[in-house]
C-alpha positions in Angstrom: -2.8 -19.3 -17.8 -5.7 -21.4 -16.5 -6.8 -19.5 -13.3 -8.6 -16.0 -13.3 -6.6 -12.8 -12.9 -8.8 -11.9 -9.8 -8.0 -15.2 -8.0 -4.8 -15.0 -8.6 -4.3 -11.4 -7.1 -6.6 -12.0 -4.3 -4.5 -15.4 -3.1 -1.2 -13.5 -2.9 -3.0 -10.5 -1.2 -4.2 -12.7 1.1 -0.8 -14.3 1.7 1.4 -11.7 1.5 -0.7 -8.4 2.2 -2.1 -6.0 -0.3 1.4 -4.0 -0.9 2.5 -3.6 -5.0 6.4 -2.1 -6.0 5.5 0.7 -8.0 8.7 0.2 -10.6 9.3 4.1 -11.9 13.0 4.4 -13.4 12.6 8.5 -12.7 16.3 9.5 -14.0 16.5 11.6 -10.9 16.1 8.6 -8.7 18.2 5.9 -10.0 20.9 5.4 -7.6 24.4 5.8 -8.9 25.6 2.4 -7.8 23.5 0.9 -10.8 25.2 3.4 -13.3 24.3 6.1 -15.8 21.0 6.9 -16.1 19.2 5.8 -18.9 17.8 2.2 -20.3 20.7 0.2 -19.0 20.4 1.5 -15.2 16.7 1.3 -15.1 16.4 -2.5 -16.1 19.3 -2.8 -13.5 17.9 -1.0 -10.9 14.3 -3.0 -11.9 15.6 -6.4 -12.0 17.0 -5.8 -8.3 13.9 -4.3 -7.4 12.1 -7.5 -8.1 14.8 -9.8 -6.2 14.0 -7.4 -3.2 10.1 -7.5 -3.8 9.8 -11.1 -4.6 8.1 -12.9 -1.9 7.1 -10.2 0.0 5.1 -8.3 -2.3 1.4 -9.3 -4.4 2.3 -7.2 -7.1 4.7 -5.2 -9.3 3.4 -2.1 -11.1 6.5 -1.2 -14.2 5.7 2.9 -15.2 5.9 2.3 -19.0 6.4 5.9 -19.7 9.6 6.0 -17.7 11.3 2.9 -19.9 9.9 4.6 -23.0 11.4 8.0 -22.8 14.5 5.9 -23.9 13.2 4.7 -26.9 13.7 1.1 -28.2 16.6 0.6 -25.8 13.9 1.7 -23.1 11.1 -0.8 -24.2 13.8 -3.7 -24.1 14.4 -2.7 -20.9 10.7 -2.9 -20.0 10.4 -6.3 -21.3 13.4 -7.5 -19.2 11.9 -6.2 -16.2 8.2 -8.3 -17.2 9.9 -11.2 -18.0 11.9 -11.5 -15.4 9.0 -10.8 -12.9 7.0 -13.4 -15.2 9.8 -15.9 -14.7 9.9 -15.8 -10.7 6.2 -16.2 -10.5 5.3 -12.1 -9.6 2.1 -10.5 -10.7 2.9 -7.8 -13.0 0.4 -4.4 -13.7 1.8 -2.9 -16.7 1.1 1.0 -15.8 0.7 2.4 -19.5 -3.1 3.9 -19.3 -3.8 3.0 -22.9 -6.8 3.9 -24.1 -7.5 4.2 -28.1 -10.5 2.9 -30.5 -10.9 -0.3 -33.0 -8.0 -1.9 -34.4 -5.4 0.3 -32.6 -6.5 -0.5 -29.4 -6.8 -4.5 -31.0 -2.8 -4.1 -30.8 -2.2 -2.3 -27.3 -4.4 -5.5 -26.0 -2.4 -8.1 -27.8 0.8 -6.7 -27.7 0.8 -6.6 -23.8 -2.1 -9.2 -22.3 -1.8 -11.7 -25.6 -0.3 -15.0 -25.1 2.6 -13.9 -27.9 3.6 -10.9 -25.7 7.3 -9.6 -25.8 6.5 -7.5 -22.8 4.4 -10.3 -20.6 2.4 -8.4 -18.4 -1.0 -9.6 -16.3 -3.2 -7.0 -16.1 -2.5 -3.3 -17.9 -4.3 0.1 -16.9 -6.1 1.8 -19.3 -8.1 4.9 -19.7 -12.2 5.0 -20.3 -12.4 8.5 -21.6 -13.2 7.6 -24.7 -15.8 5.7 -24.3 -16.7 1.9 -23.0 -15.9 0.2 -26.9 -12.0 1.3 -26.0 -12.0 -1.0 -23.4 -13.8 -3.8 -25.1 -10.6 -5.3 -27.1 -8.6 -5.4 -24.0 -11.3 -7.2 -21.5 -11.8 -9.5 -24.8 -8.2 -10.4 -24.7 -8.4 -11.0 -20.7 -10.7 -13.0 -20.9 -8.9 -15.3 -23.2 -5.8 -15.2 -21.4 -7.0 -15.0 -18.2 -5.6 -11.4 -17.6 -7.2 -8.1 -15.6 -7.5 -4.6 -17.4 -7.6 -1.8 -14.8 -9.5 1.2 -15.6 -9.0 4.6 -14.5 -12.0 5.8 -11.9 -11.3 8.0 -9.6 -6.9 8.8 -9.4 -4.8 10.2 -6.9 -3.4 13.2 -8.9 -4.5 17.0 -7.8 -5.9 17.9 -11.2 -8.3 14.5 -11.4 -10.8 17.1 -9.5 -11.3 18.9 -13.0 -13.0 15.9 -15.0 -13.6 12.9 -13.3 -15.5 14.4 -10.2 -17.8 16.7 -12.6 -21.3 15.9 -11.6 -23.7 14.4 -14.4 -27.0 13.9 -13.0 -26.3 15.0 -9.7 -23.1 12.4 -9.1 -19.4 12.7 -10.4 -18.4 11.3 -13.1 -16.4 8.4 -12.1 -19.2 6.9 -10.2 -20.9 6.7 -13.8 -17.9 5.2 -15.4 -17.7 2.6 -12.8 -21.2 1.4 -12.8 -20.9 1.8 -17.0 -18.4 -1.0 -16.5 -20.7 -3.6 -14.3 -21.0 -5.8 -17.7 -17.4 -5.8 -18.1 -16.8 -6.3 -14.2 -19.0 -9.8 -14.3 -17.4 -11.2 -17.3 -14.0 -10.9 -15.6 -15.4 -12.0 -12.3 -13.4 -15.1 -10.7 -14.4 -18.0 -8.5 -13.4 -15.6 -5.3 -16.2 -13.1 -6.5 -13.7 -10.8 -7.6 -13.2 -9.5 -10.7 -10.2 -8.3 -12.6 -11.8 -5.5 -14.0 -9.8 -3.6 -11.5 -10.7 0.4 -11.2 -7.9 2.7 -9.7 -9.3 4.4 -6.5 -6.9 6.7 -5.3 -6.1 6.4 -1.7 -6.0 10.7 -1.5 -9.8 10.1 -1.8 -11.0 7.8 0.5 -14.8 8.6 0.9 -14.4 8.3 -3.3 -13.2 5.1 -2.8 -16.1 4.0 -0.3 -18.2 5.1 -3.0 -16.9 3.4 -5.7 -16.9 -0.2 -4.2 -20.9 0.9 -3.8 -20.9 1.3 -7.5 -18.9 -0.8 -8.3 -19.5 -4.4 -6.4 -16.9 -6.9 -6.9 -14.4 -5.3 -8.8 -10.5 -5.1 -7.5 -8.9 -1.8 -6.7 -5.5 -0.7 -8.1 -4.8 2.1 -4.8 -2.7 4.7 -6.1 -1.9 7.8 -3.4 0.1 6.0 -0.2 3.2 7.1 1.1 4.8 9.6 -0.9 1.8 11.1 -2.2 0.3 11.9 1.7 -2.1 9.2 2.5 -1.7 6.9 4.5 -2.8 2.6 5.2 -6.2 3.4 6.8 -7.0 5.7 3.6 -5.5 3.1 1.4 -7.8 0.4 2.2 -11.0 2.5 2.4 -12.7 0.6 -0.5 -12.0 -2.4 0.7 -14.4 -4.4 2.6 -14.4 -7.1 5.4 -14.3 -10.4 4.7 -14.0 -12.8 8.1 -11.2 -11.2 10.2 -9.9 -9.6 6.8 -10.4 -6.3 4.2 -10.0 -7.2 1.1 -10.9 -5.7 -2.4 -7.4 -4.6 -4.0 -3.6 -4.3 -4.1 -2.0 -0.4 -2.7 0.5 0.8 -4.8 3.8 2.2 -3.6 6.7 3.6 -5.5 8.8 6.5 -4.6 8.4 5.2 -0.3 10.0 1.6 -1.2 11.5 1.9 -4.1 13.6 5.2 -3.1 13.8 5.3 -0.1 15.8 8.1 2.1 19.8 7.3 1.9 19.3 4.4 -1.0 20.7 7.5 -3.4 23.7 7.8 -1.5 23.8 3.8 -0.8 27.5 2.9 -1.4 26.8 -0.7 -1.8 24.5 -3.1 -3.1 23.9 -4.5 -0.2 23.5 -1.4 1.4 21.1 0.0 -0.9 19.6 -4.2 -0.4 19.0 -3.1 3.4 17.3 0.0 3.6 14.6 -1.2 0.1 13.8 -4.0 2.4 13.4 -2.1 5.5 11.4 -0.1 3.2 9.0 -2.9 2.1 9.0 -4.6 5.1 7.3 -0.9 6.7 5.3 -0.9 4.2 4.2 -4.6 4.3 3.3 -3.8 8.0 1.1 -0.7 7.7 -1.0 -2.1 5.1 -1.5 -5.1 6.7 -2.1 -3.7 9.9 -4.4 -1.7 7.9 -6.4 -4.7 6.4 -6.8 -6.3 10.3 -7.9 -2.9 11.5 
């Protein structure tokens, strides 16, 4: 690929809004109408979330951990799912929080961002906890290929409270991580003035996220939190800021609200099920952009 991860991301936002498919097979929430559930259901179900995303959305996010519960058969479904995103033009953010030293974390970075990839992916998250060298194989790799690495900041779970907002020197401790990572965030920086160094800034933290973008400059947000975790488009784009008559600064994740949506367990068709995911994305389109012209 010849043009920066960040411009990239930032065109289609621009174009189509900042919404991304979450893509999380949960057993539970696999609809019947795409069979069983296990490996071959969940690149099913996938593969026809992407015909219903495509177009419409900037991003896809795949949940790695969800396609790896099923072991190989799982991972092959995984790659279908990035290839065929890869293969119809769609940004793919491999969810898998990596995060590992030296030569092991040499593999993550090639085996997902490297130009040989069986499981093509653009941008992958990882997690700093151990230290800014973990990240350095995988922002090496972007850089080569042109990709983003997303680093976990500040998340949208309950129990990120217990570490990453533990104050050090008087501020919590993902405002040290992000401004730790201003190095990485300019050698990933595109001709936008974005970089993809992304951080993940929850949305169910808003005034975190306001914070972060002071820490953190120009670096993209992955926006965990909206919809079925409680918060809503205005707290979504909170660490975003106002460029002309637009916010930008990111991409908001959604999963559970598009993807599995009331009734689509029940759906009795495909192109039932077809109707209510893109009323779904369509709502969803609409909020955020709303949000983003606010």
């Amino acid at each position: 690929m010849t043009e920066n991860f960040a411009d990239r991301l930032v065109e289609r936002a621009r174009l189509l809004g900042p919404l991304c498919v979450g893509i999380d097979p949960h057993p539970a929430l696999i609809p019947p109408l795409f069979g069983p559930a296990g490996p071959d259901a969940a690149a099913s179900w996938g593969l026809a979330l992407l015909e219903r995303a495509a177009g419409k959305a900037a991003v896809v996010k795949p949940q790695a951990g969800l396609f790896e519960r099923w072991g190989s058969k799982g991972l092959a479904a995984l790659e279908r799912v990035c290839n065929a995103a890869t293969a119809q033009g769609m940004l793919v953010i491999l969810d898998a929080k990596r995060g590992d030293i030296g030569t092991t974390a040499d593999g993550y970075a090639e085996g997902y961002l490297g130009a040989a990839s069986p499981c093509p992916c653009d941008a992958i998250t990882v997690n700093p906890y151990m230290g800014v060298d973990t990240i350095e194989p995988f922002v090496k790799v972007a850089e080569k290929q042109n990709k983003g690495v997303v680093v976990l900041a500040r998340t949208s779970n309950p129990g990120s409270k217990d570490f990453q907002a533990k104050l050090i020197d008087g501020q919590p401790l993902y405002l040290h991580v992000a401004r730790s990572l201003l190095p990485m965030i300019a050698r990933l920086r595109g001709q936008s003035g974005w970089s993809g160094l992304m951080l993940v800034a929850g949305a169910t933290g808003p005034d975190d996220a306001a914070a972060l973008r002071e820490a953190a400059g120009d670096a993209l947000f992955l926006v965990p939190g909206y919809g079925a975790q409680g918060a809503g488009a205005a707290e979504a784009v909170a660490g975003f800021v106002k460029r002309g008559n637009l916010r930008e600064g990111g991409v908001v994740n959604a999963s559970r609200s598009v993807a599995s949506p009331e009734g689509s367990l029940q759906a009795g068709s495909t192109a039932e099920w077809s109707a209510l995911i893109d009323r779904a994305i369509a709502t969803a389109q609409a909020e955020l952009v709303a949000a983003t012209r606010a």
